[in-house]
N, C-alpha and C positions, 0 to 999 in steps of 0.2 A: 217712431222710437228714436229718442235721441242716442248721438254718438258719445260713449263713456268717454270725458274729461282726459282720465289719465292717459288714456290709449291716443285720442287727438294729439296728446300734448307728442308724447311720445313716436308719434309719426314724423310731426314738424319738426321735431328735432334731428331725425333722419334723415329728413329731406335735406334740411342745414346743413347735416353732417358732410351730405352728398357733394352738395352745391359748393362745401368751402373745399374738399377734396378735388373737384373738377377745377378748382380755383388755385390752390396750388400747382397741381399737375398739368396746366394750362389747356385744359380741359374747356370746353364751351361750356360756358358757368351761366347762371343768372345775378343782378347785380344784388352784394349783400348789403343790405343797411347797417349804418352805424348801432344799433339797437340789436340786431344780429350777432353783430360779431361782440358786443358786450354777452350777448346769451352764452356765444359758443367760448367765451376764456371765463364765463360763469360754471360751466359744465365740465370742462379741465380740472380746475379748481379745485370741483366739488369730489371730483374722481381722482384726485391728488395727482394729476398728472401736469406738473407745473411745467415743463421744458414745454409741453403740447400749449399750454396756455401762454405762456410768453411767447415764443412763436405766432399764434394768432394775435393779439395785444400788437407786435410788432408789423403785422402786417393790415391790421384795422388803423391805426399809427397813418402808415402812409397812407391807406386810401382819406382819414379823414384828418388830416396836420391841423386843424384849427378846433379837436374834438379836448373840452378838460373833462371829460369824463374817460374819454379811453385813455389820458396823461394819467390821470389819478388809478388807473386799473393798473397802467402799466408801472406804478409807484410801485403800489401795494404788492405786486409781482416780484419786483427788486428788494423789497425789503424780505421775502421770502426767503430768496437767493443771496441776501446777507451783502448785497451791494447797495451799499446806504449812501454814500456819497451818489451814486449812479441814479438811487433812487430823487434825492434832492434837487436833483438838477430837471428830471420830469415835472416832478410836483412845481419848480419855479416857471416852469412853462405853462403849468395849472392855473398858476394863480394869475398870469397874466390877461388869461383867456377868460376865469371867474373867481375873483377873490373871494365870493363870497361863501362859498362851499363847505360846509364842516367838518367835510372829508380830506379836504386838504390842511387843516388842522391837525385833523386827528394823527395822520399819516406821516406828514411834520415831525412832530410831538414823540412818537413811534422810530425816525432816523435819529432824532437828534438824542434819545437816549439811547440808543444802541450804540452811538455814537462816544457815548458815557459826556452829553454836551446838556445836562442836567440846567444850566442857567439858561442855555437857551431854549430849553423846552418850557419852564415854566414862563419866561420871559411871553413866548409867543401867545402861552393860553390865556396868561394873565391882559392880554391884551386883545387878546379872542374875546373874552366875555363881556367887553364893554360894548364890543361890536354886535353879539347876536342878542336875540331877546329869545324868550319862552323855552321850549323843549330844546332847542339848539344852546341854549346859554345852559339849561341844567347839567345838558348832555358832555359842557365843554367843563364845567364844574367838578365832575365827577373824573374827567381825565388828570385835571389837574391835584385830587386830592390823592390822584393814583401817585402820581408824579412826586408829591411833598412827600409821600406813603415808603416809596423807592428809597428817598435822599433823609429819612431820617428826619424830615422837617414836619413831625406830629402836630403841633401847635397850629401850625398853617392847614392842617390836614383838617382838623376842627373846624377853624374857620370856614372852608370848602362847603363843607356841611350845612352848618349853620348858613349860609349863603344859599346851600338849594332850598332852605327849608323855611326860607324867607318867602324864595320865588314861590317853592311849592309845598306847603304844612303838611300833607298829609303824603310824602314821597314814601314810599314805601323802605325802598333802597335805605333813601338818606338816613330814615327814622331810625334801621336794622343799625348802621354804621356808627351813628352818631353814639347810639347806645354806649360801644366797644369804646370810641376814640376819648368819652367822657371819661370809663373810667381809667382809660392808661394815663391821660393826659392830667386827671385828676380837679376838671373844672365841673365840677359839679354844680356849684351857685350858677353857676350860668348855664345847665343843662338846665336846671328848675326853671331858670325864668323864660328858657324857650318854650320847653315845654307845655307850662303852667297859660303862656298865651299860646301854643296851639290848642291845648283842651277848650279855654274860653273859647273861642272861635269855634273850633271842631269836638263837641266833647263825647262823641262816641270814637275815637282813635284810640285806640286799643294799644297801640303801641306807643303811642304818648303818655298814657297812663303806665306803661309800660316803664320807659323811660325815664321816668320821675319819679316809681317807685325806686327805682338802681341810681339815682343822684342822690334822694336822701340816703339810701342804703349807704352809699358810697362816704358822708358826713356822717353815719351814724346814726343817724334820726329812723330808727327802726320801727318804730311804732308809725310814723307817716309813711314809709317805707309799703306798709304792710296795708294799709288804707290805698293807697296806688292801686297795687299789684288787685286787691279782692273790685277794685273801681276795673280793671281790666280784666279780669277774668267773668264779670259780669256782666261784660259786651262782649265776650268771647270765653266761653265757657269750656272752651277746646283747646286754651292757651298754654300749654304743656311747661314754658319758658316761666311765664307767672306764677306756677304753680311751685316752681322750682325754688325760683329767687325769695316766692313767698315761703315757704319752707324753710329757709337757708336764716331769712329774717326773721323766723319765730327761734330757729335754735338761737339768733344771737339774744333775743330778750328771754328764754331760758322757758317756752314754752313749749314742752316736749311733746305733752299730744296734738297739740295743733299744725307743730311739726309734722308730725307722723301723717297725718290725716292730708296735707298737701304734699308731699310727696309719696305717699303711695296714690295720688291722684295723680301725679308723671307716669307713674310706673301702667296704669292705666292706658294714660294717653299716649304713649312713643315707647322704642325699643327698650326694653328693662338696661339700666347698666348698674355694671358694679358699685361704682360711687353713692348711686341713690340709696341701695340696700343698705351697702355701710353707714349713708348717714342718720338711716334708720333703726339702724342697729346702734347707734351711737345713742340716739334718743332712748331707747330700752333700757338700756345699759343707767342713763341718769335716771329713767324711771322705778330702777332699782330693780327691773326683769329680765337676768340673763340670760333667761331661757331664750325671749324674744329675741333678745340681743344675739344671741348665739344663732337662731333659724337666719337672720335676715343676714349675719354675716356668714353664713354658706351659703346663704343666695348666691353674695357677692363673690366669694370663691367659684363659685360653678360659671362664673363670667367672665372671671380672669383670675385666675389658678397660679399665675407666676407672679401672685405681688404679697409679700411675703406680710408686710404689716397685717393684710387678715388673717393669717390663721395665725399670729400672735394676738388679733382682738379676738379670737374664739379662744385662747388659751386664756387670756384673761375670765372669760365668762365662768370658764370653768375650776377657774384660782377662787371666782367670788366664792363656789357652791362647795369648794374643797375635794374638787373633783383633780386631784392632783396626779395621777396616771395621764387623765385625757389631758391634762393640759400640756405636761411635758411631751406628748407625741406631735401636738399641734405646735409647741414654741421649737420640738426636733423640724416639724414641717418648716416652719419659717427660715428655722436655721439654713436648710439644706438649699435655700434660695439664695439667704446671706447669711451668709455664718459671723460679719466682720458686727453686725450692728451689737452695739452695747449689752442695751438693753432687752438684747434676746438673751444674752448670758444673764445677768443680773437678774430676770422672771427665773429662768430653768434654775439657778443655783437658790431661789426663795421655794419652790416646791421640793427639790431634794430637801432639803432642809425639814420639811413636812414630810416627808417618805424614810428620813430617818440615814439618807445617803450623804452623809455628812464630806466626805471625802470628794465629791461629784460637786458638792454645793460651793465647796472650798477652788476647785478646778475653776469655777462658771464665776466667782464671786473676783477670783485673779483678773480672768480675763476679762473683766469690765472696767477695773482696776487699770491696766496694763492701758486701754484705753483712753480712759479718762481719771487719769492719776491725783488733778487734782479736787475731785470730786469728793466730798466728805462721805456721800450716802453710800458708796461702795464700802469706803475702809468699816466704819459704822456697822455693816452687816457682815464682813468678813472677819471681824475683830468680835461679835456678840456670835455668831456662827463657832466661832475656837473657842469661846467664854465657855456656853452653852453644852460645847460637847467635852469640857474639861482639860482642852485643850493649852494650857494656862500658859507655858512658855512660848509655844508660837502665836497665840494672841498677842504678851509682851514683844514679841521683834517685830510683829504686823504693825502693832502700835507707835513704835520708834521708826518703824518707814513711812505712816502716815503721818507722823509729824513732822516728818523732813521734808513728805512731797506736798503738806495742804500748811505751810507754815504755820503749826502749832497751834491748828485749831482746839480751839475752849472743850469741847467737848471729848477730847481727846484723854486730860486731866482726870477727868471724872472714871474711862474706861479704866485706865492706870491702874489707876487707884484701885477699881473693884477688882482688876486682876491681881495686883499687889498684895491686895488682903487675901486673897486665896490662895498665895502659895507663901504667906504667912511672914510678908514684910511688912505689918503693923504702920514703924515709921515712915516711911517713902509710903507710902499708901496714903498715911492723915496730911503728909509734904503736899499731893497731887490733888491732893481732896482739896486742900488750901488754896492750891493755886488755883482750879477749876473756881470756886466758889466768888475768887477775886475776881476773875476775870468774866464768869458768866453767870451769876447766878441763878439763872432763869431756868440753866440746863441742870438744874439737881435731879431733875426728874428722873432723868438718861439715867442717871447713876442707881437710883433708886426702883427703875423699872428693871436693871440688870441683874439685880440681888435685894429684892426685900427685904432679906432678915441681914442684912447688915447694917439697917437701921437698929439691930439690936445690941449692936458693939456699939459700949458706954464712949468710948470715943469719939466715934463718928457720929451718935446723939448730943455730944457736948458740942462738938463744933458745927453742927448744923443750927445746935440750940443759937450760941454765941452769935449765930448769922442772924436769925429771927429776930433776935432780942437786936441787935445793932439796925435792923429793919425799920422797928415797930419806933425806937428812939427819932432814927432822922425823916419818920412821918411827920410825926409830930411838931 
């Protein structure tokens, strides 16, 4: 019967323990090897007892002064201990003993930016990688893009990449990163044509097709965008990432159920999150199915309950279907997260307005106003809001404020005016009507969707006439 692994390992380790113990205490010892005493400040280490492992480091050190593997332990030890110059000076005794070490690179690279000696860390790797070849040179690549990653030097962080992915097309790492660095950096043309020659080469890589869908995506080109992503999720039908981005590129070409149908295939593959429901509820919503739209945005609430924008898109669902109760509880819900956002007031003051809470509507339509003052589409509803409930002189001073805070928008003229006639200023009324008509003609409408039947004052038929007729002349 053989002897269990873990229990052998476990014994010799003991015995070590013993040996390096009778070794200190100057105890009859047996002799430890250099290979030893790397175990035993491995074991330290690993047991977070670093005073116990630099201590042993130190004392492997002196039995073996010509060892650059116990220099480079005893580095990596110091930089622990946040002594980097102290560390520096071992690693220089490293390199004399074996330049050629990757570890004495890495380690390097490790003082000199704790050191915040950022030129000289890249300086060294950059000179490192002409030195190593194969998994040593990728391995020095990826420190370095760490390094550009640090100091803000993104551009170079690209390069990095596109460097392993020379050496090695199918890195897995490189492939995941390069993804991210293309689109902050925004070199998309030149994501497609790495990509596009690793597929030729390698064309089941899944995240190459990957990759190339998210460069055109990135240009725009959504429709090749979306040929990628289904070329990748066809070598990988489990690509949860694909199914996403492919998702995201059907909402941008305004295909709603195709949308839907890959991302509820995320929600399948990986932990449900809020965004996903949302943007599926978003699709419903263009699809003209509130209902839908409304289940999948309380999905998205029961996953994250503190983000107020959803239970203002539930309140919309329910503004479509004139379900105007539930909606003001859902836009109260949002409020009570942020009360400060606009357009939470601006929704809640358009359903009182429907519930007949004309005063509430007037409160809510202010404080969007107060907000965003030089906004026309507040005054516009707060000003047909007073029209509407007969309001007629605080309409005229709403009017005369938002002319002064939206500089005398055209549309302003037109409301004037309908207010003017209804509290029986004729003159100043056909004055406003004037000047609107001068200034905008386009906006008659406003005026005419305000009060219908004041298309029936021979006045106001004359001078709309007069407008028509001087129309139909300078067509001609």
């Amino acid at each position: 019967m053989k002897d269990n692994p873990y229990r052998q390992e476990k014994e010799e380790l003991n015995e070590l323990l013993r040996q390096y113990n009778n070794f200190k205490t100057g105890k009859r010892f047996k002799f430890i090897e250099e290979e030893s005493f790397l175990r035993l400040v491995d074991y330290f280490d690993e047991n977070e007892n670093l005073s116990a492992a630099l201590e042993a480091v130190n004392f492997a050190v002196k039995q073996y002064p010509y060892s650059s593997s116990l220099y480079l332990r005893k580095a990596d030890i110091l930089l622990a201990f946040q002594k980097y110059q102290e560390a520096l000076f071992f690693l220089q005794k490293a390199e004399v003993l074996d330049s050629k070490n990757i570890n004495l690179y890495i380690l390097k690279t490790d003082a000199y930016l704790a050191l915040d000696e950022h030129e000289k860390a890249s300086a060294l790797l950059e000179e490192a990688i002409i030195v190593f070849e194969g998994v040593e040179k990728i391995e020095l690549l990826f420190e370095l893009a760490d390094v550009y990653d640090d100091y803000e030097e993104f551009d170079k962080v690209f390069n990095c990449l596109k460097l392993i992915l020379e050496q090695d097309p199918v890195n897995e790492e490189a492939l995941y990163k390069i993804c991210f660095w293309t689109d902050y950096t925004g070199r998309n043309e030149e994501s497609i044509d790495i990509h596009t020659k690793i597929i030729d080469e390698f064309p089941y890589t899944h995240l190459a097709w990957f990759n190339l869908g998210a460069a055109y995506q990135g240009l725009k080109l959504y429709e090749k965008s979306v040929d990628a992503y289904q070329y990748a999720i066809a070598i990988d039908e489990k690509f949860d990432y694909a199914y996403r981005n492919l998702g995201d590129a059907y909402l941008k070409l305004r295909k709603y159920r195709e949308a839907i149908e890959a991302l509820q295939k995320v929600l399948e593959l990986s932990m449900p999150e809020d965004v996903i429901y949302e943007a599926i509820g978003y699709c419903y919503e263009k699809l003209k199915n509130p209902a839908q739209a409304r289940f999948n945005y309380k999905k998205a609430v029961h996953l994250n309950s503190v983000e107020s924008r959803l239970y203002f898109k539930i309140a919309g669902t329910y503004m479509q279907e004139s379900q105007w109760e539930s909606a003001v509880k859902n836009i109260e819900n949002a409020m009570s997260i942020n009360r400060s956002n606009p357009d939470f007031h601006f929704s809640l003051a358009q359903c009182y307005i429907q519930l007949g809470r004309i005063k509430d509507a007037v409160i809510h339509f202010t404080q969007f106003i107060k907000a965003r003052p030089r906004n026309i589409k507040g005054w516009k509803e707060l000003i047909r809001c007073l029209y509407d409930a007969g309001y007629f002189e605080e309409a005229l001073e709403q009017i005369d404020n938002a002319q002064k805070s939206t500089d005398n928008k055209p549309l302003l003229f037109y409301y004037k005016s309908a207010v003017l006639f209804s509290i029986g200023k004729s003159k100043e009324a056909l004055l406003n009507l004037h000047f609107g008509i001068q200034n905008a003609p386009q906006l008659i409408r406003h005026f005419i969707e305000l009060n219908p039947s004041l298309l029936q004052n021979p006045s106001v038929a004359n001078i709309i006439s007069i407008y028509k007729n001087s129309e139909k002349k300078r067509r001609k």
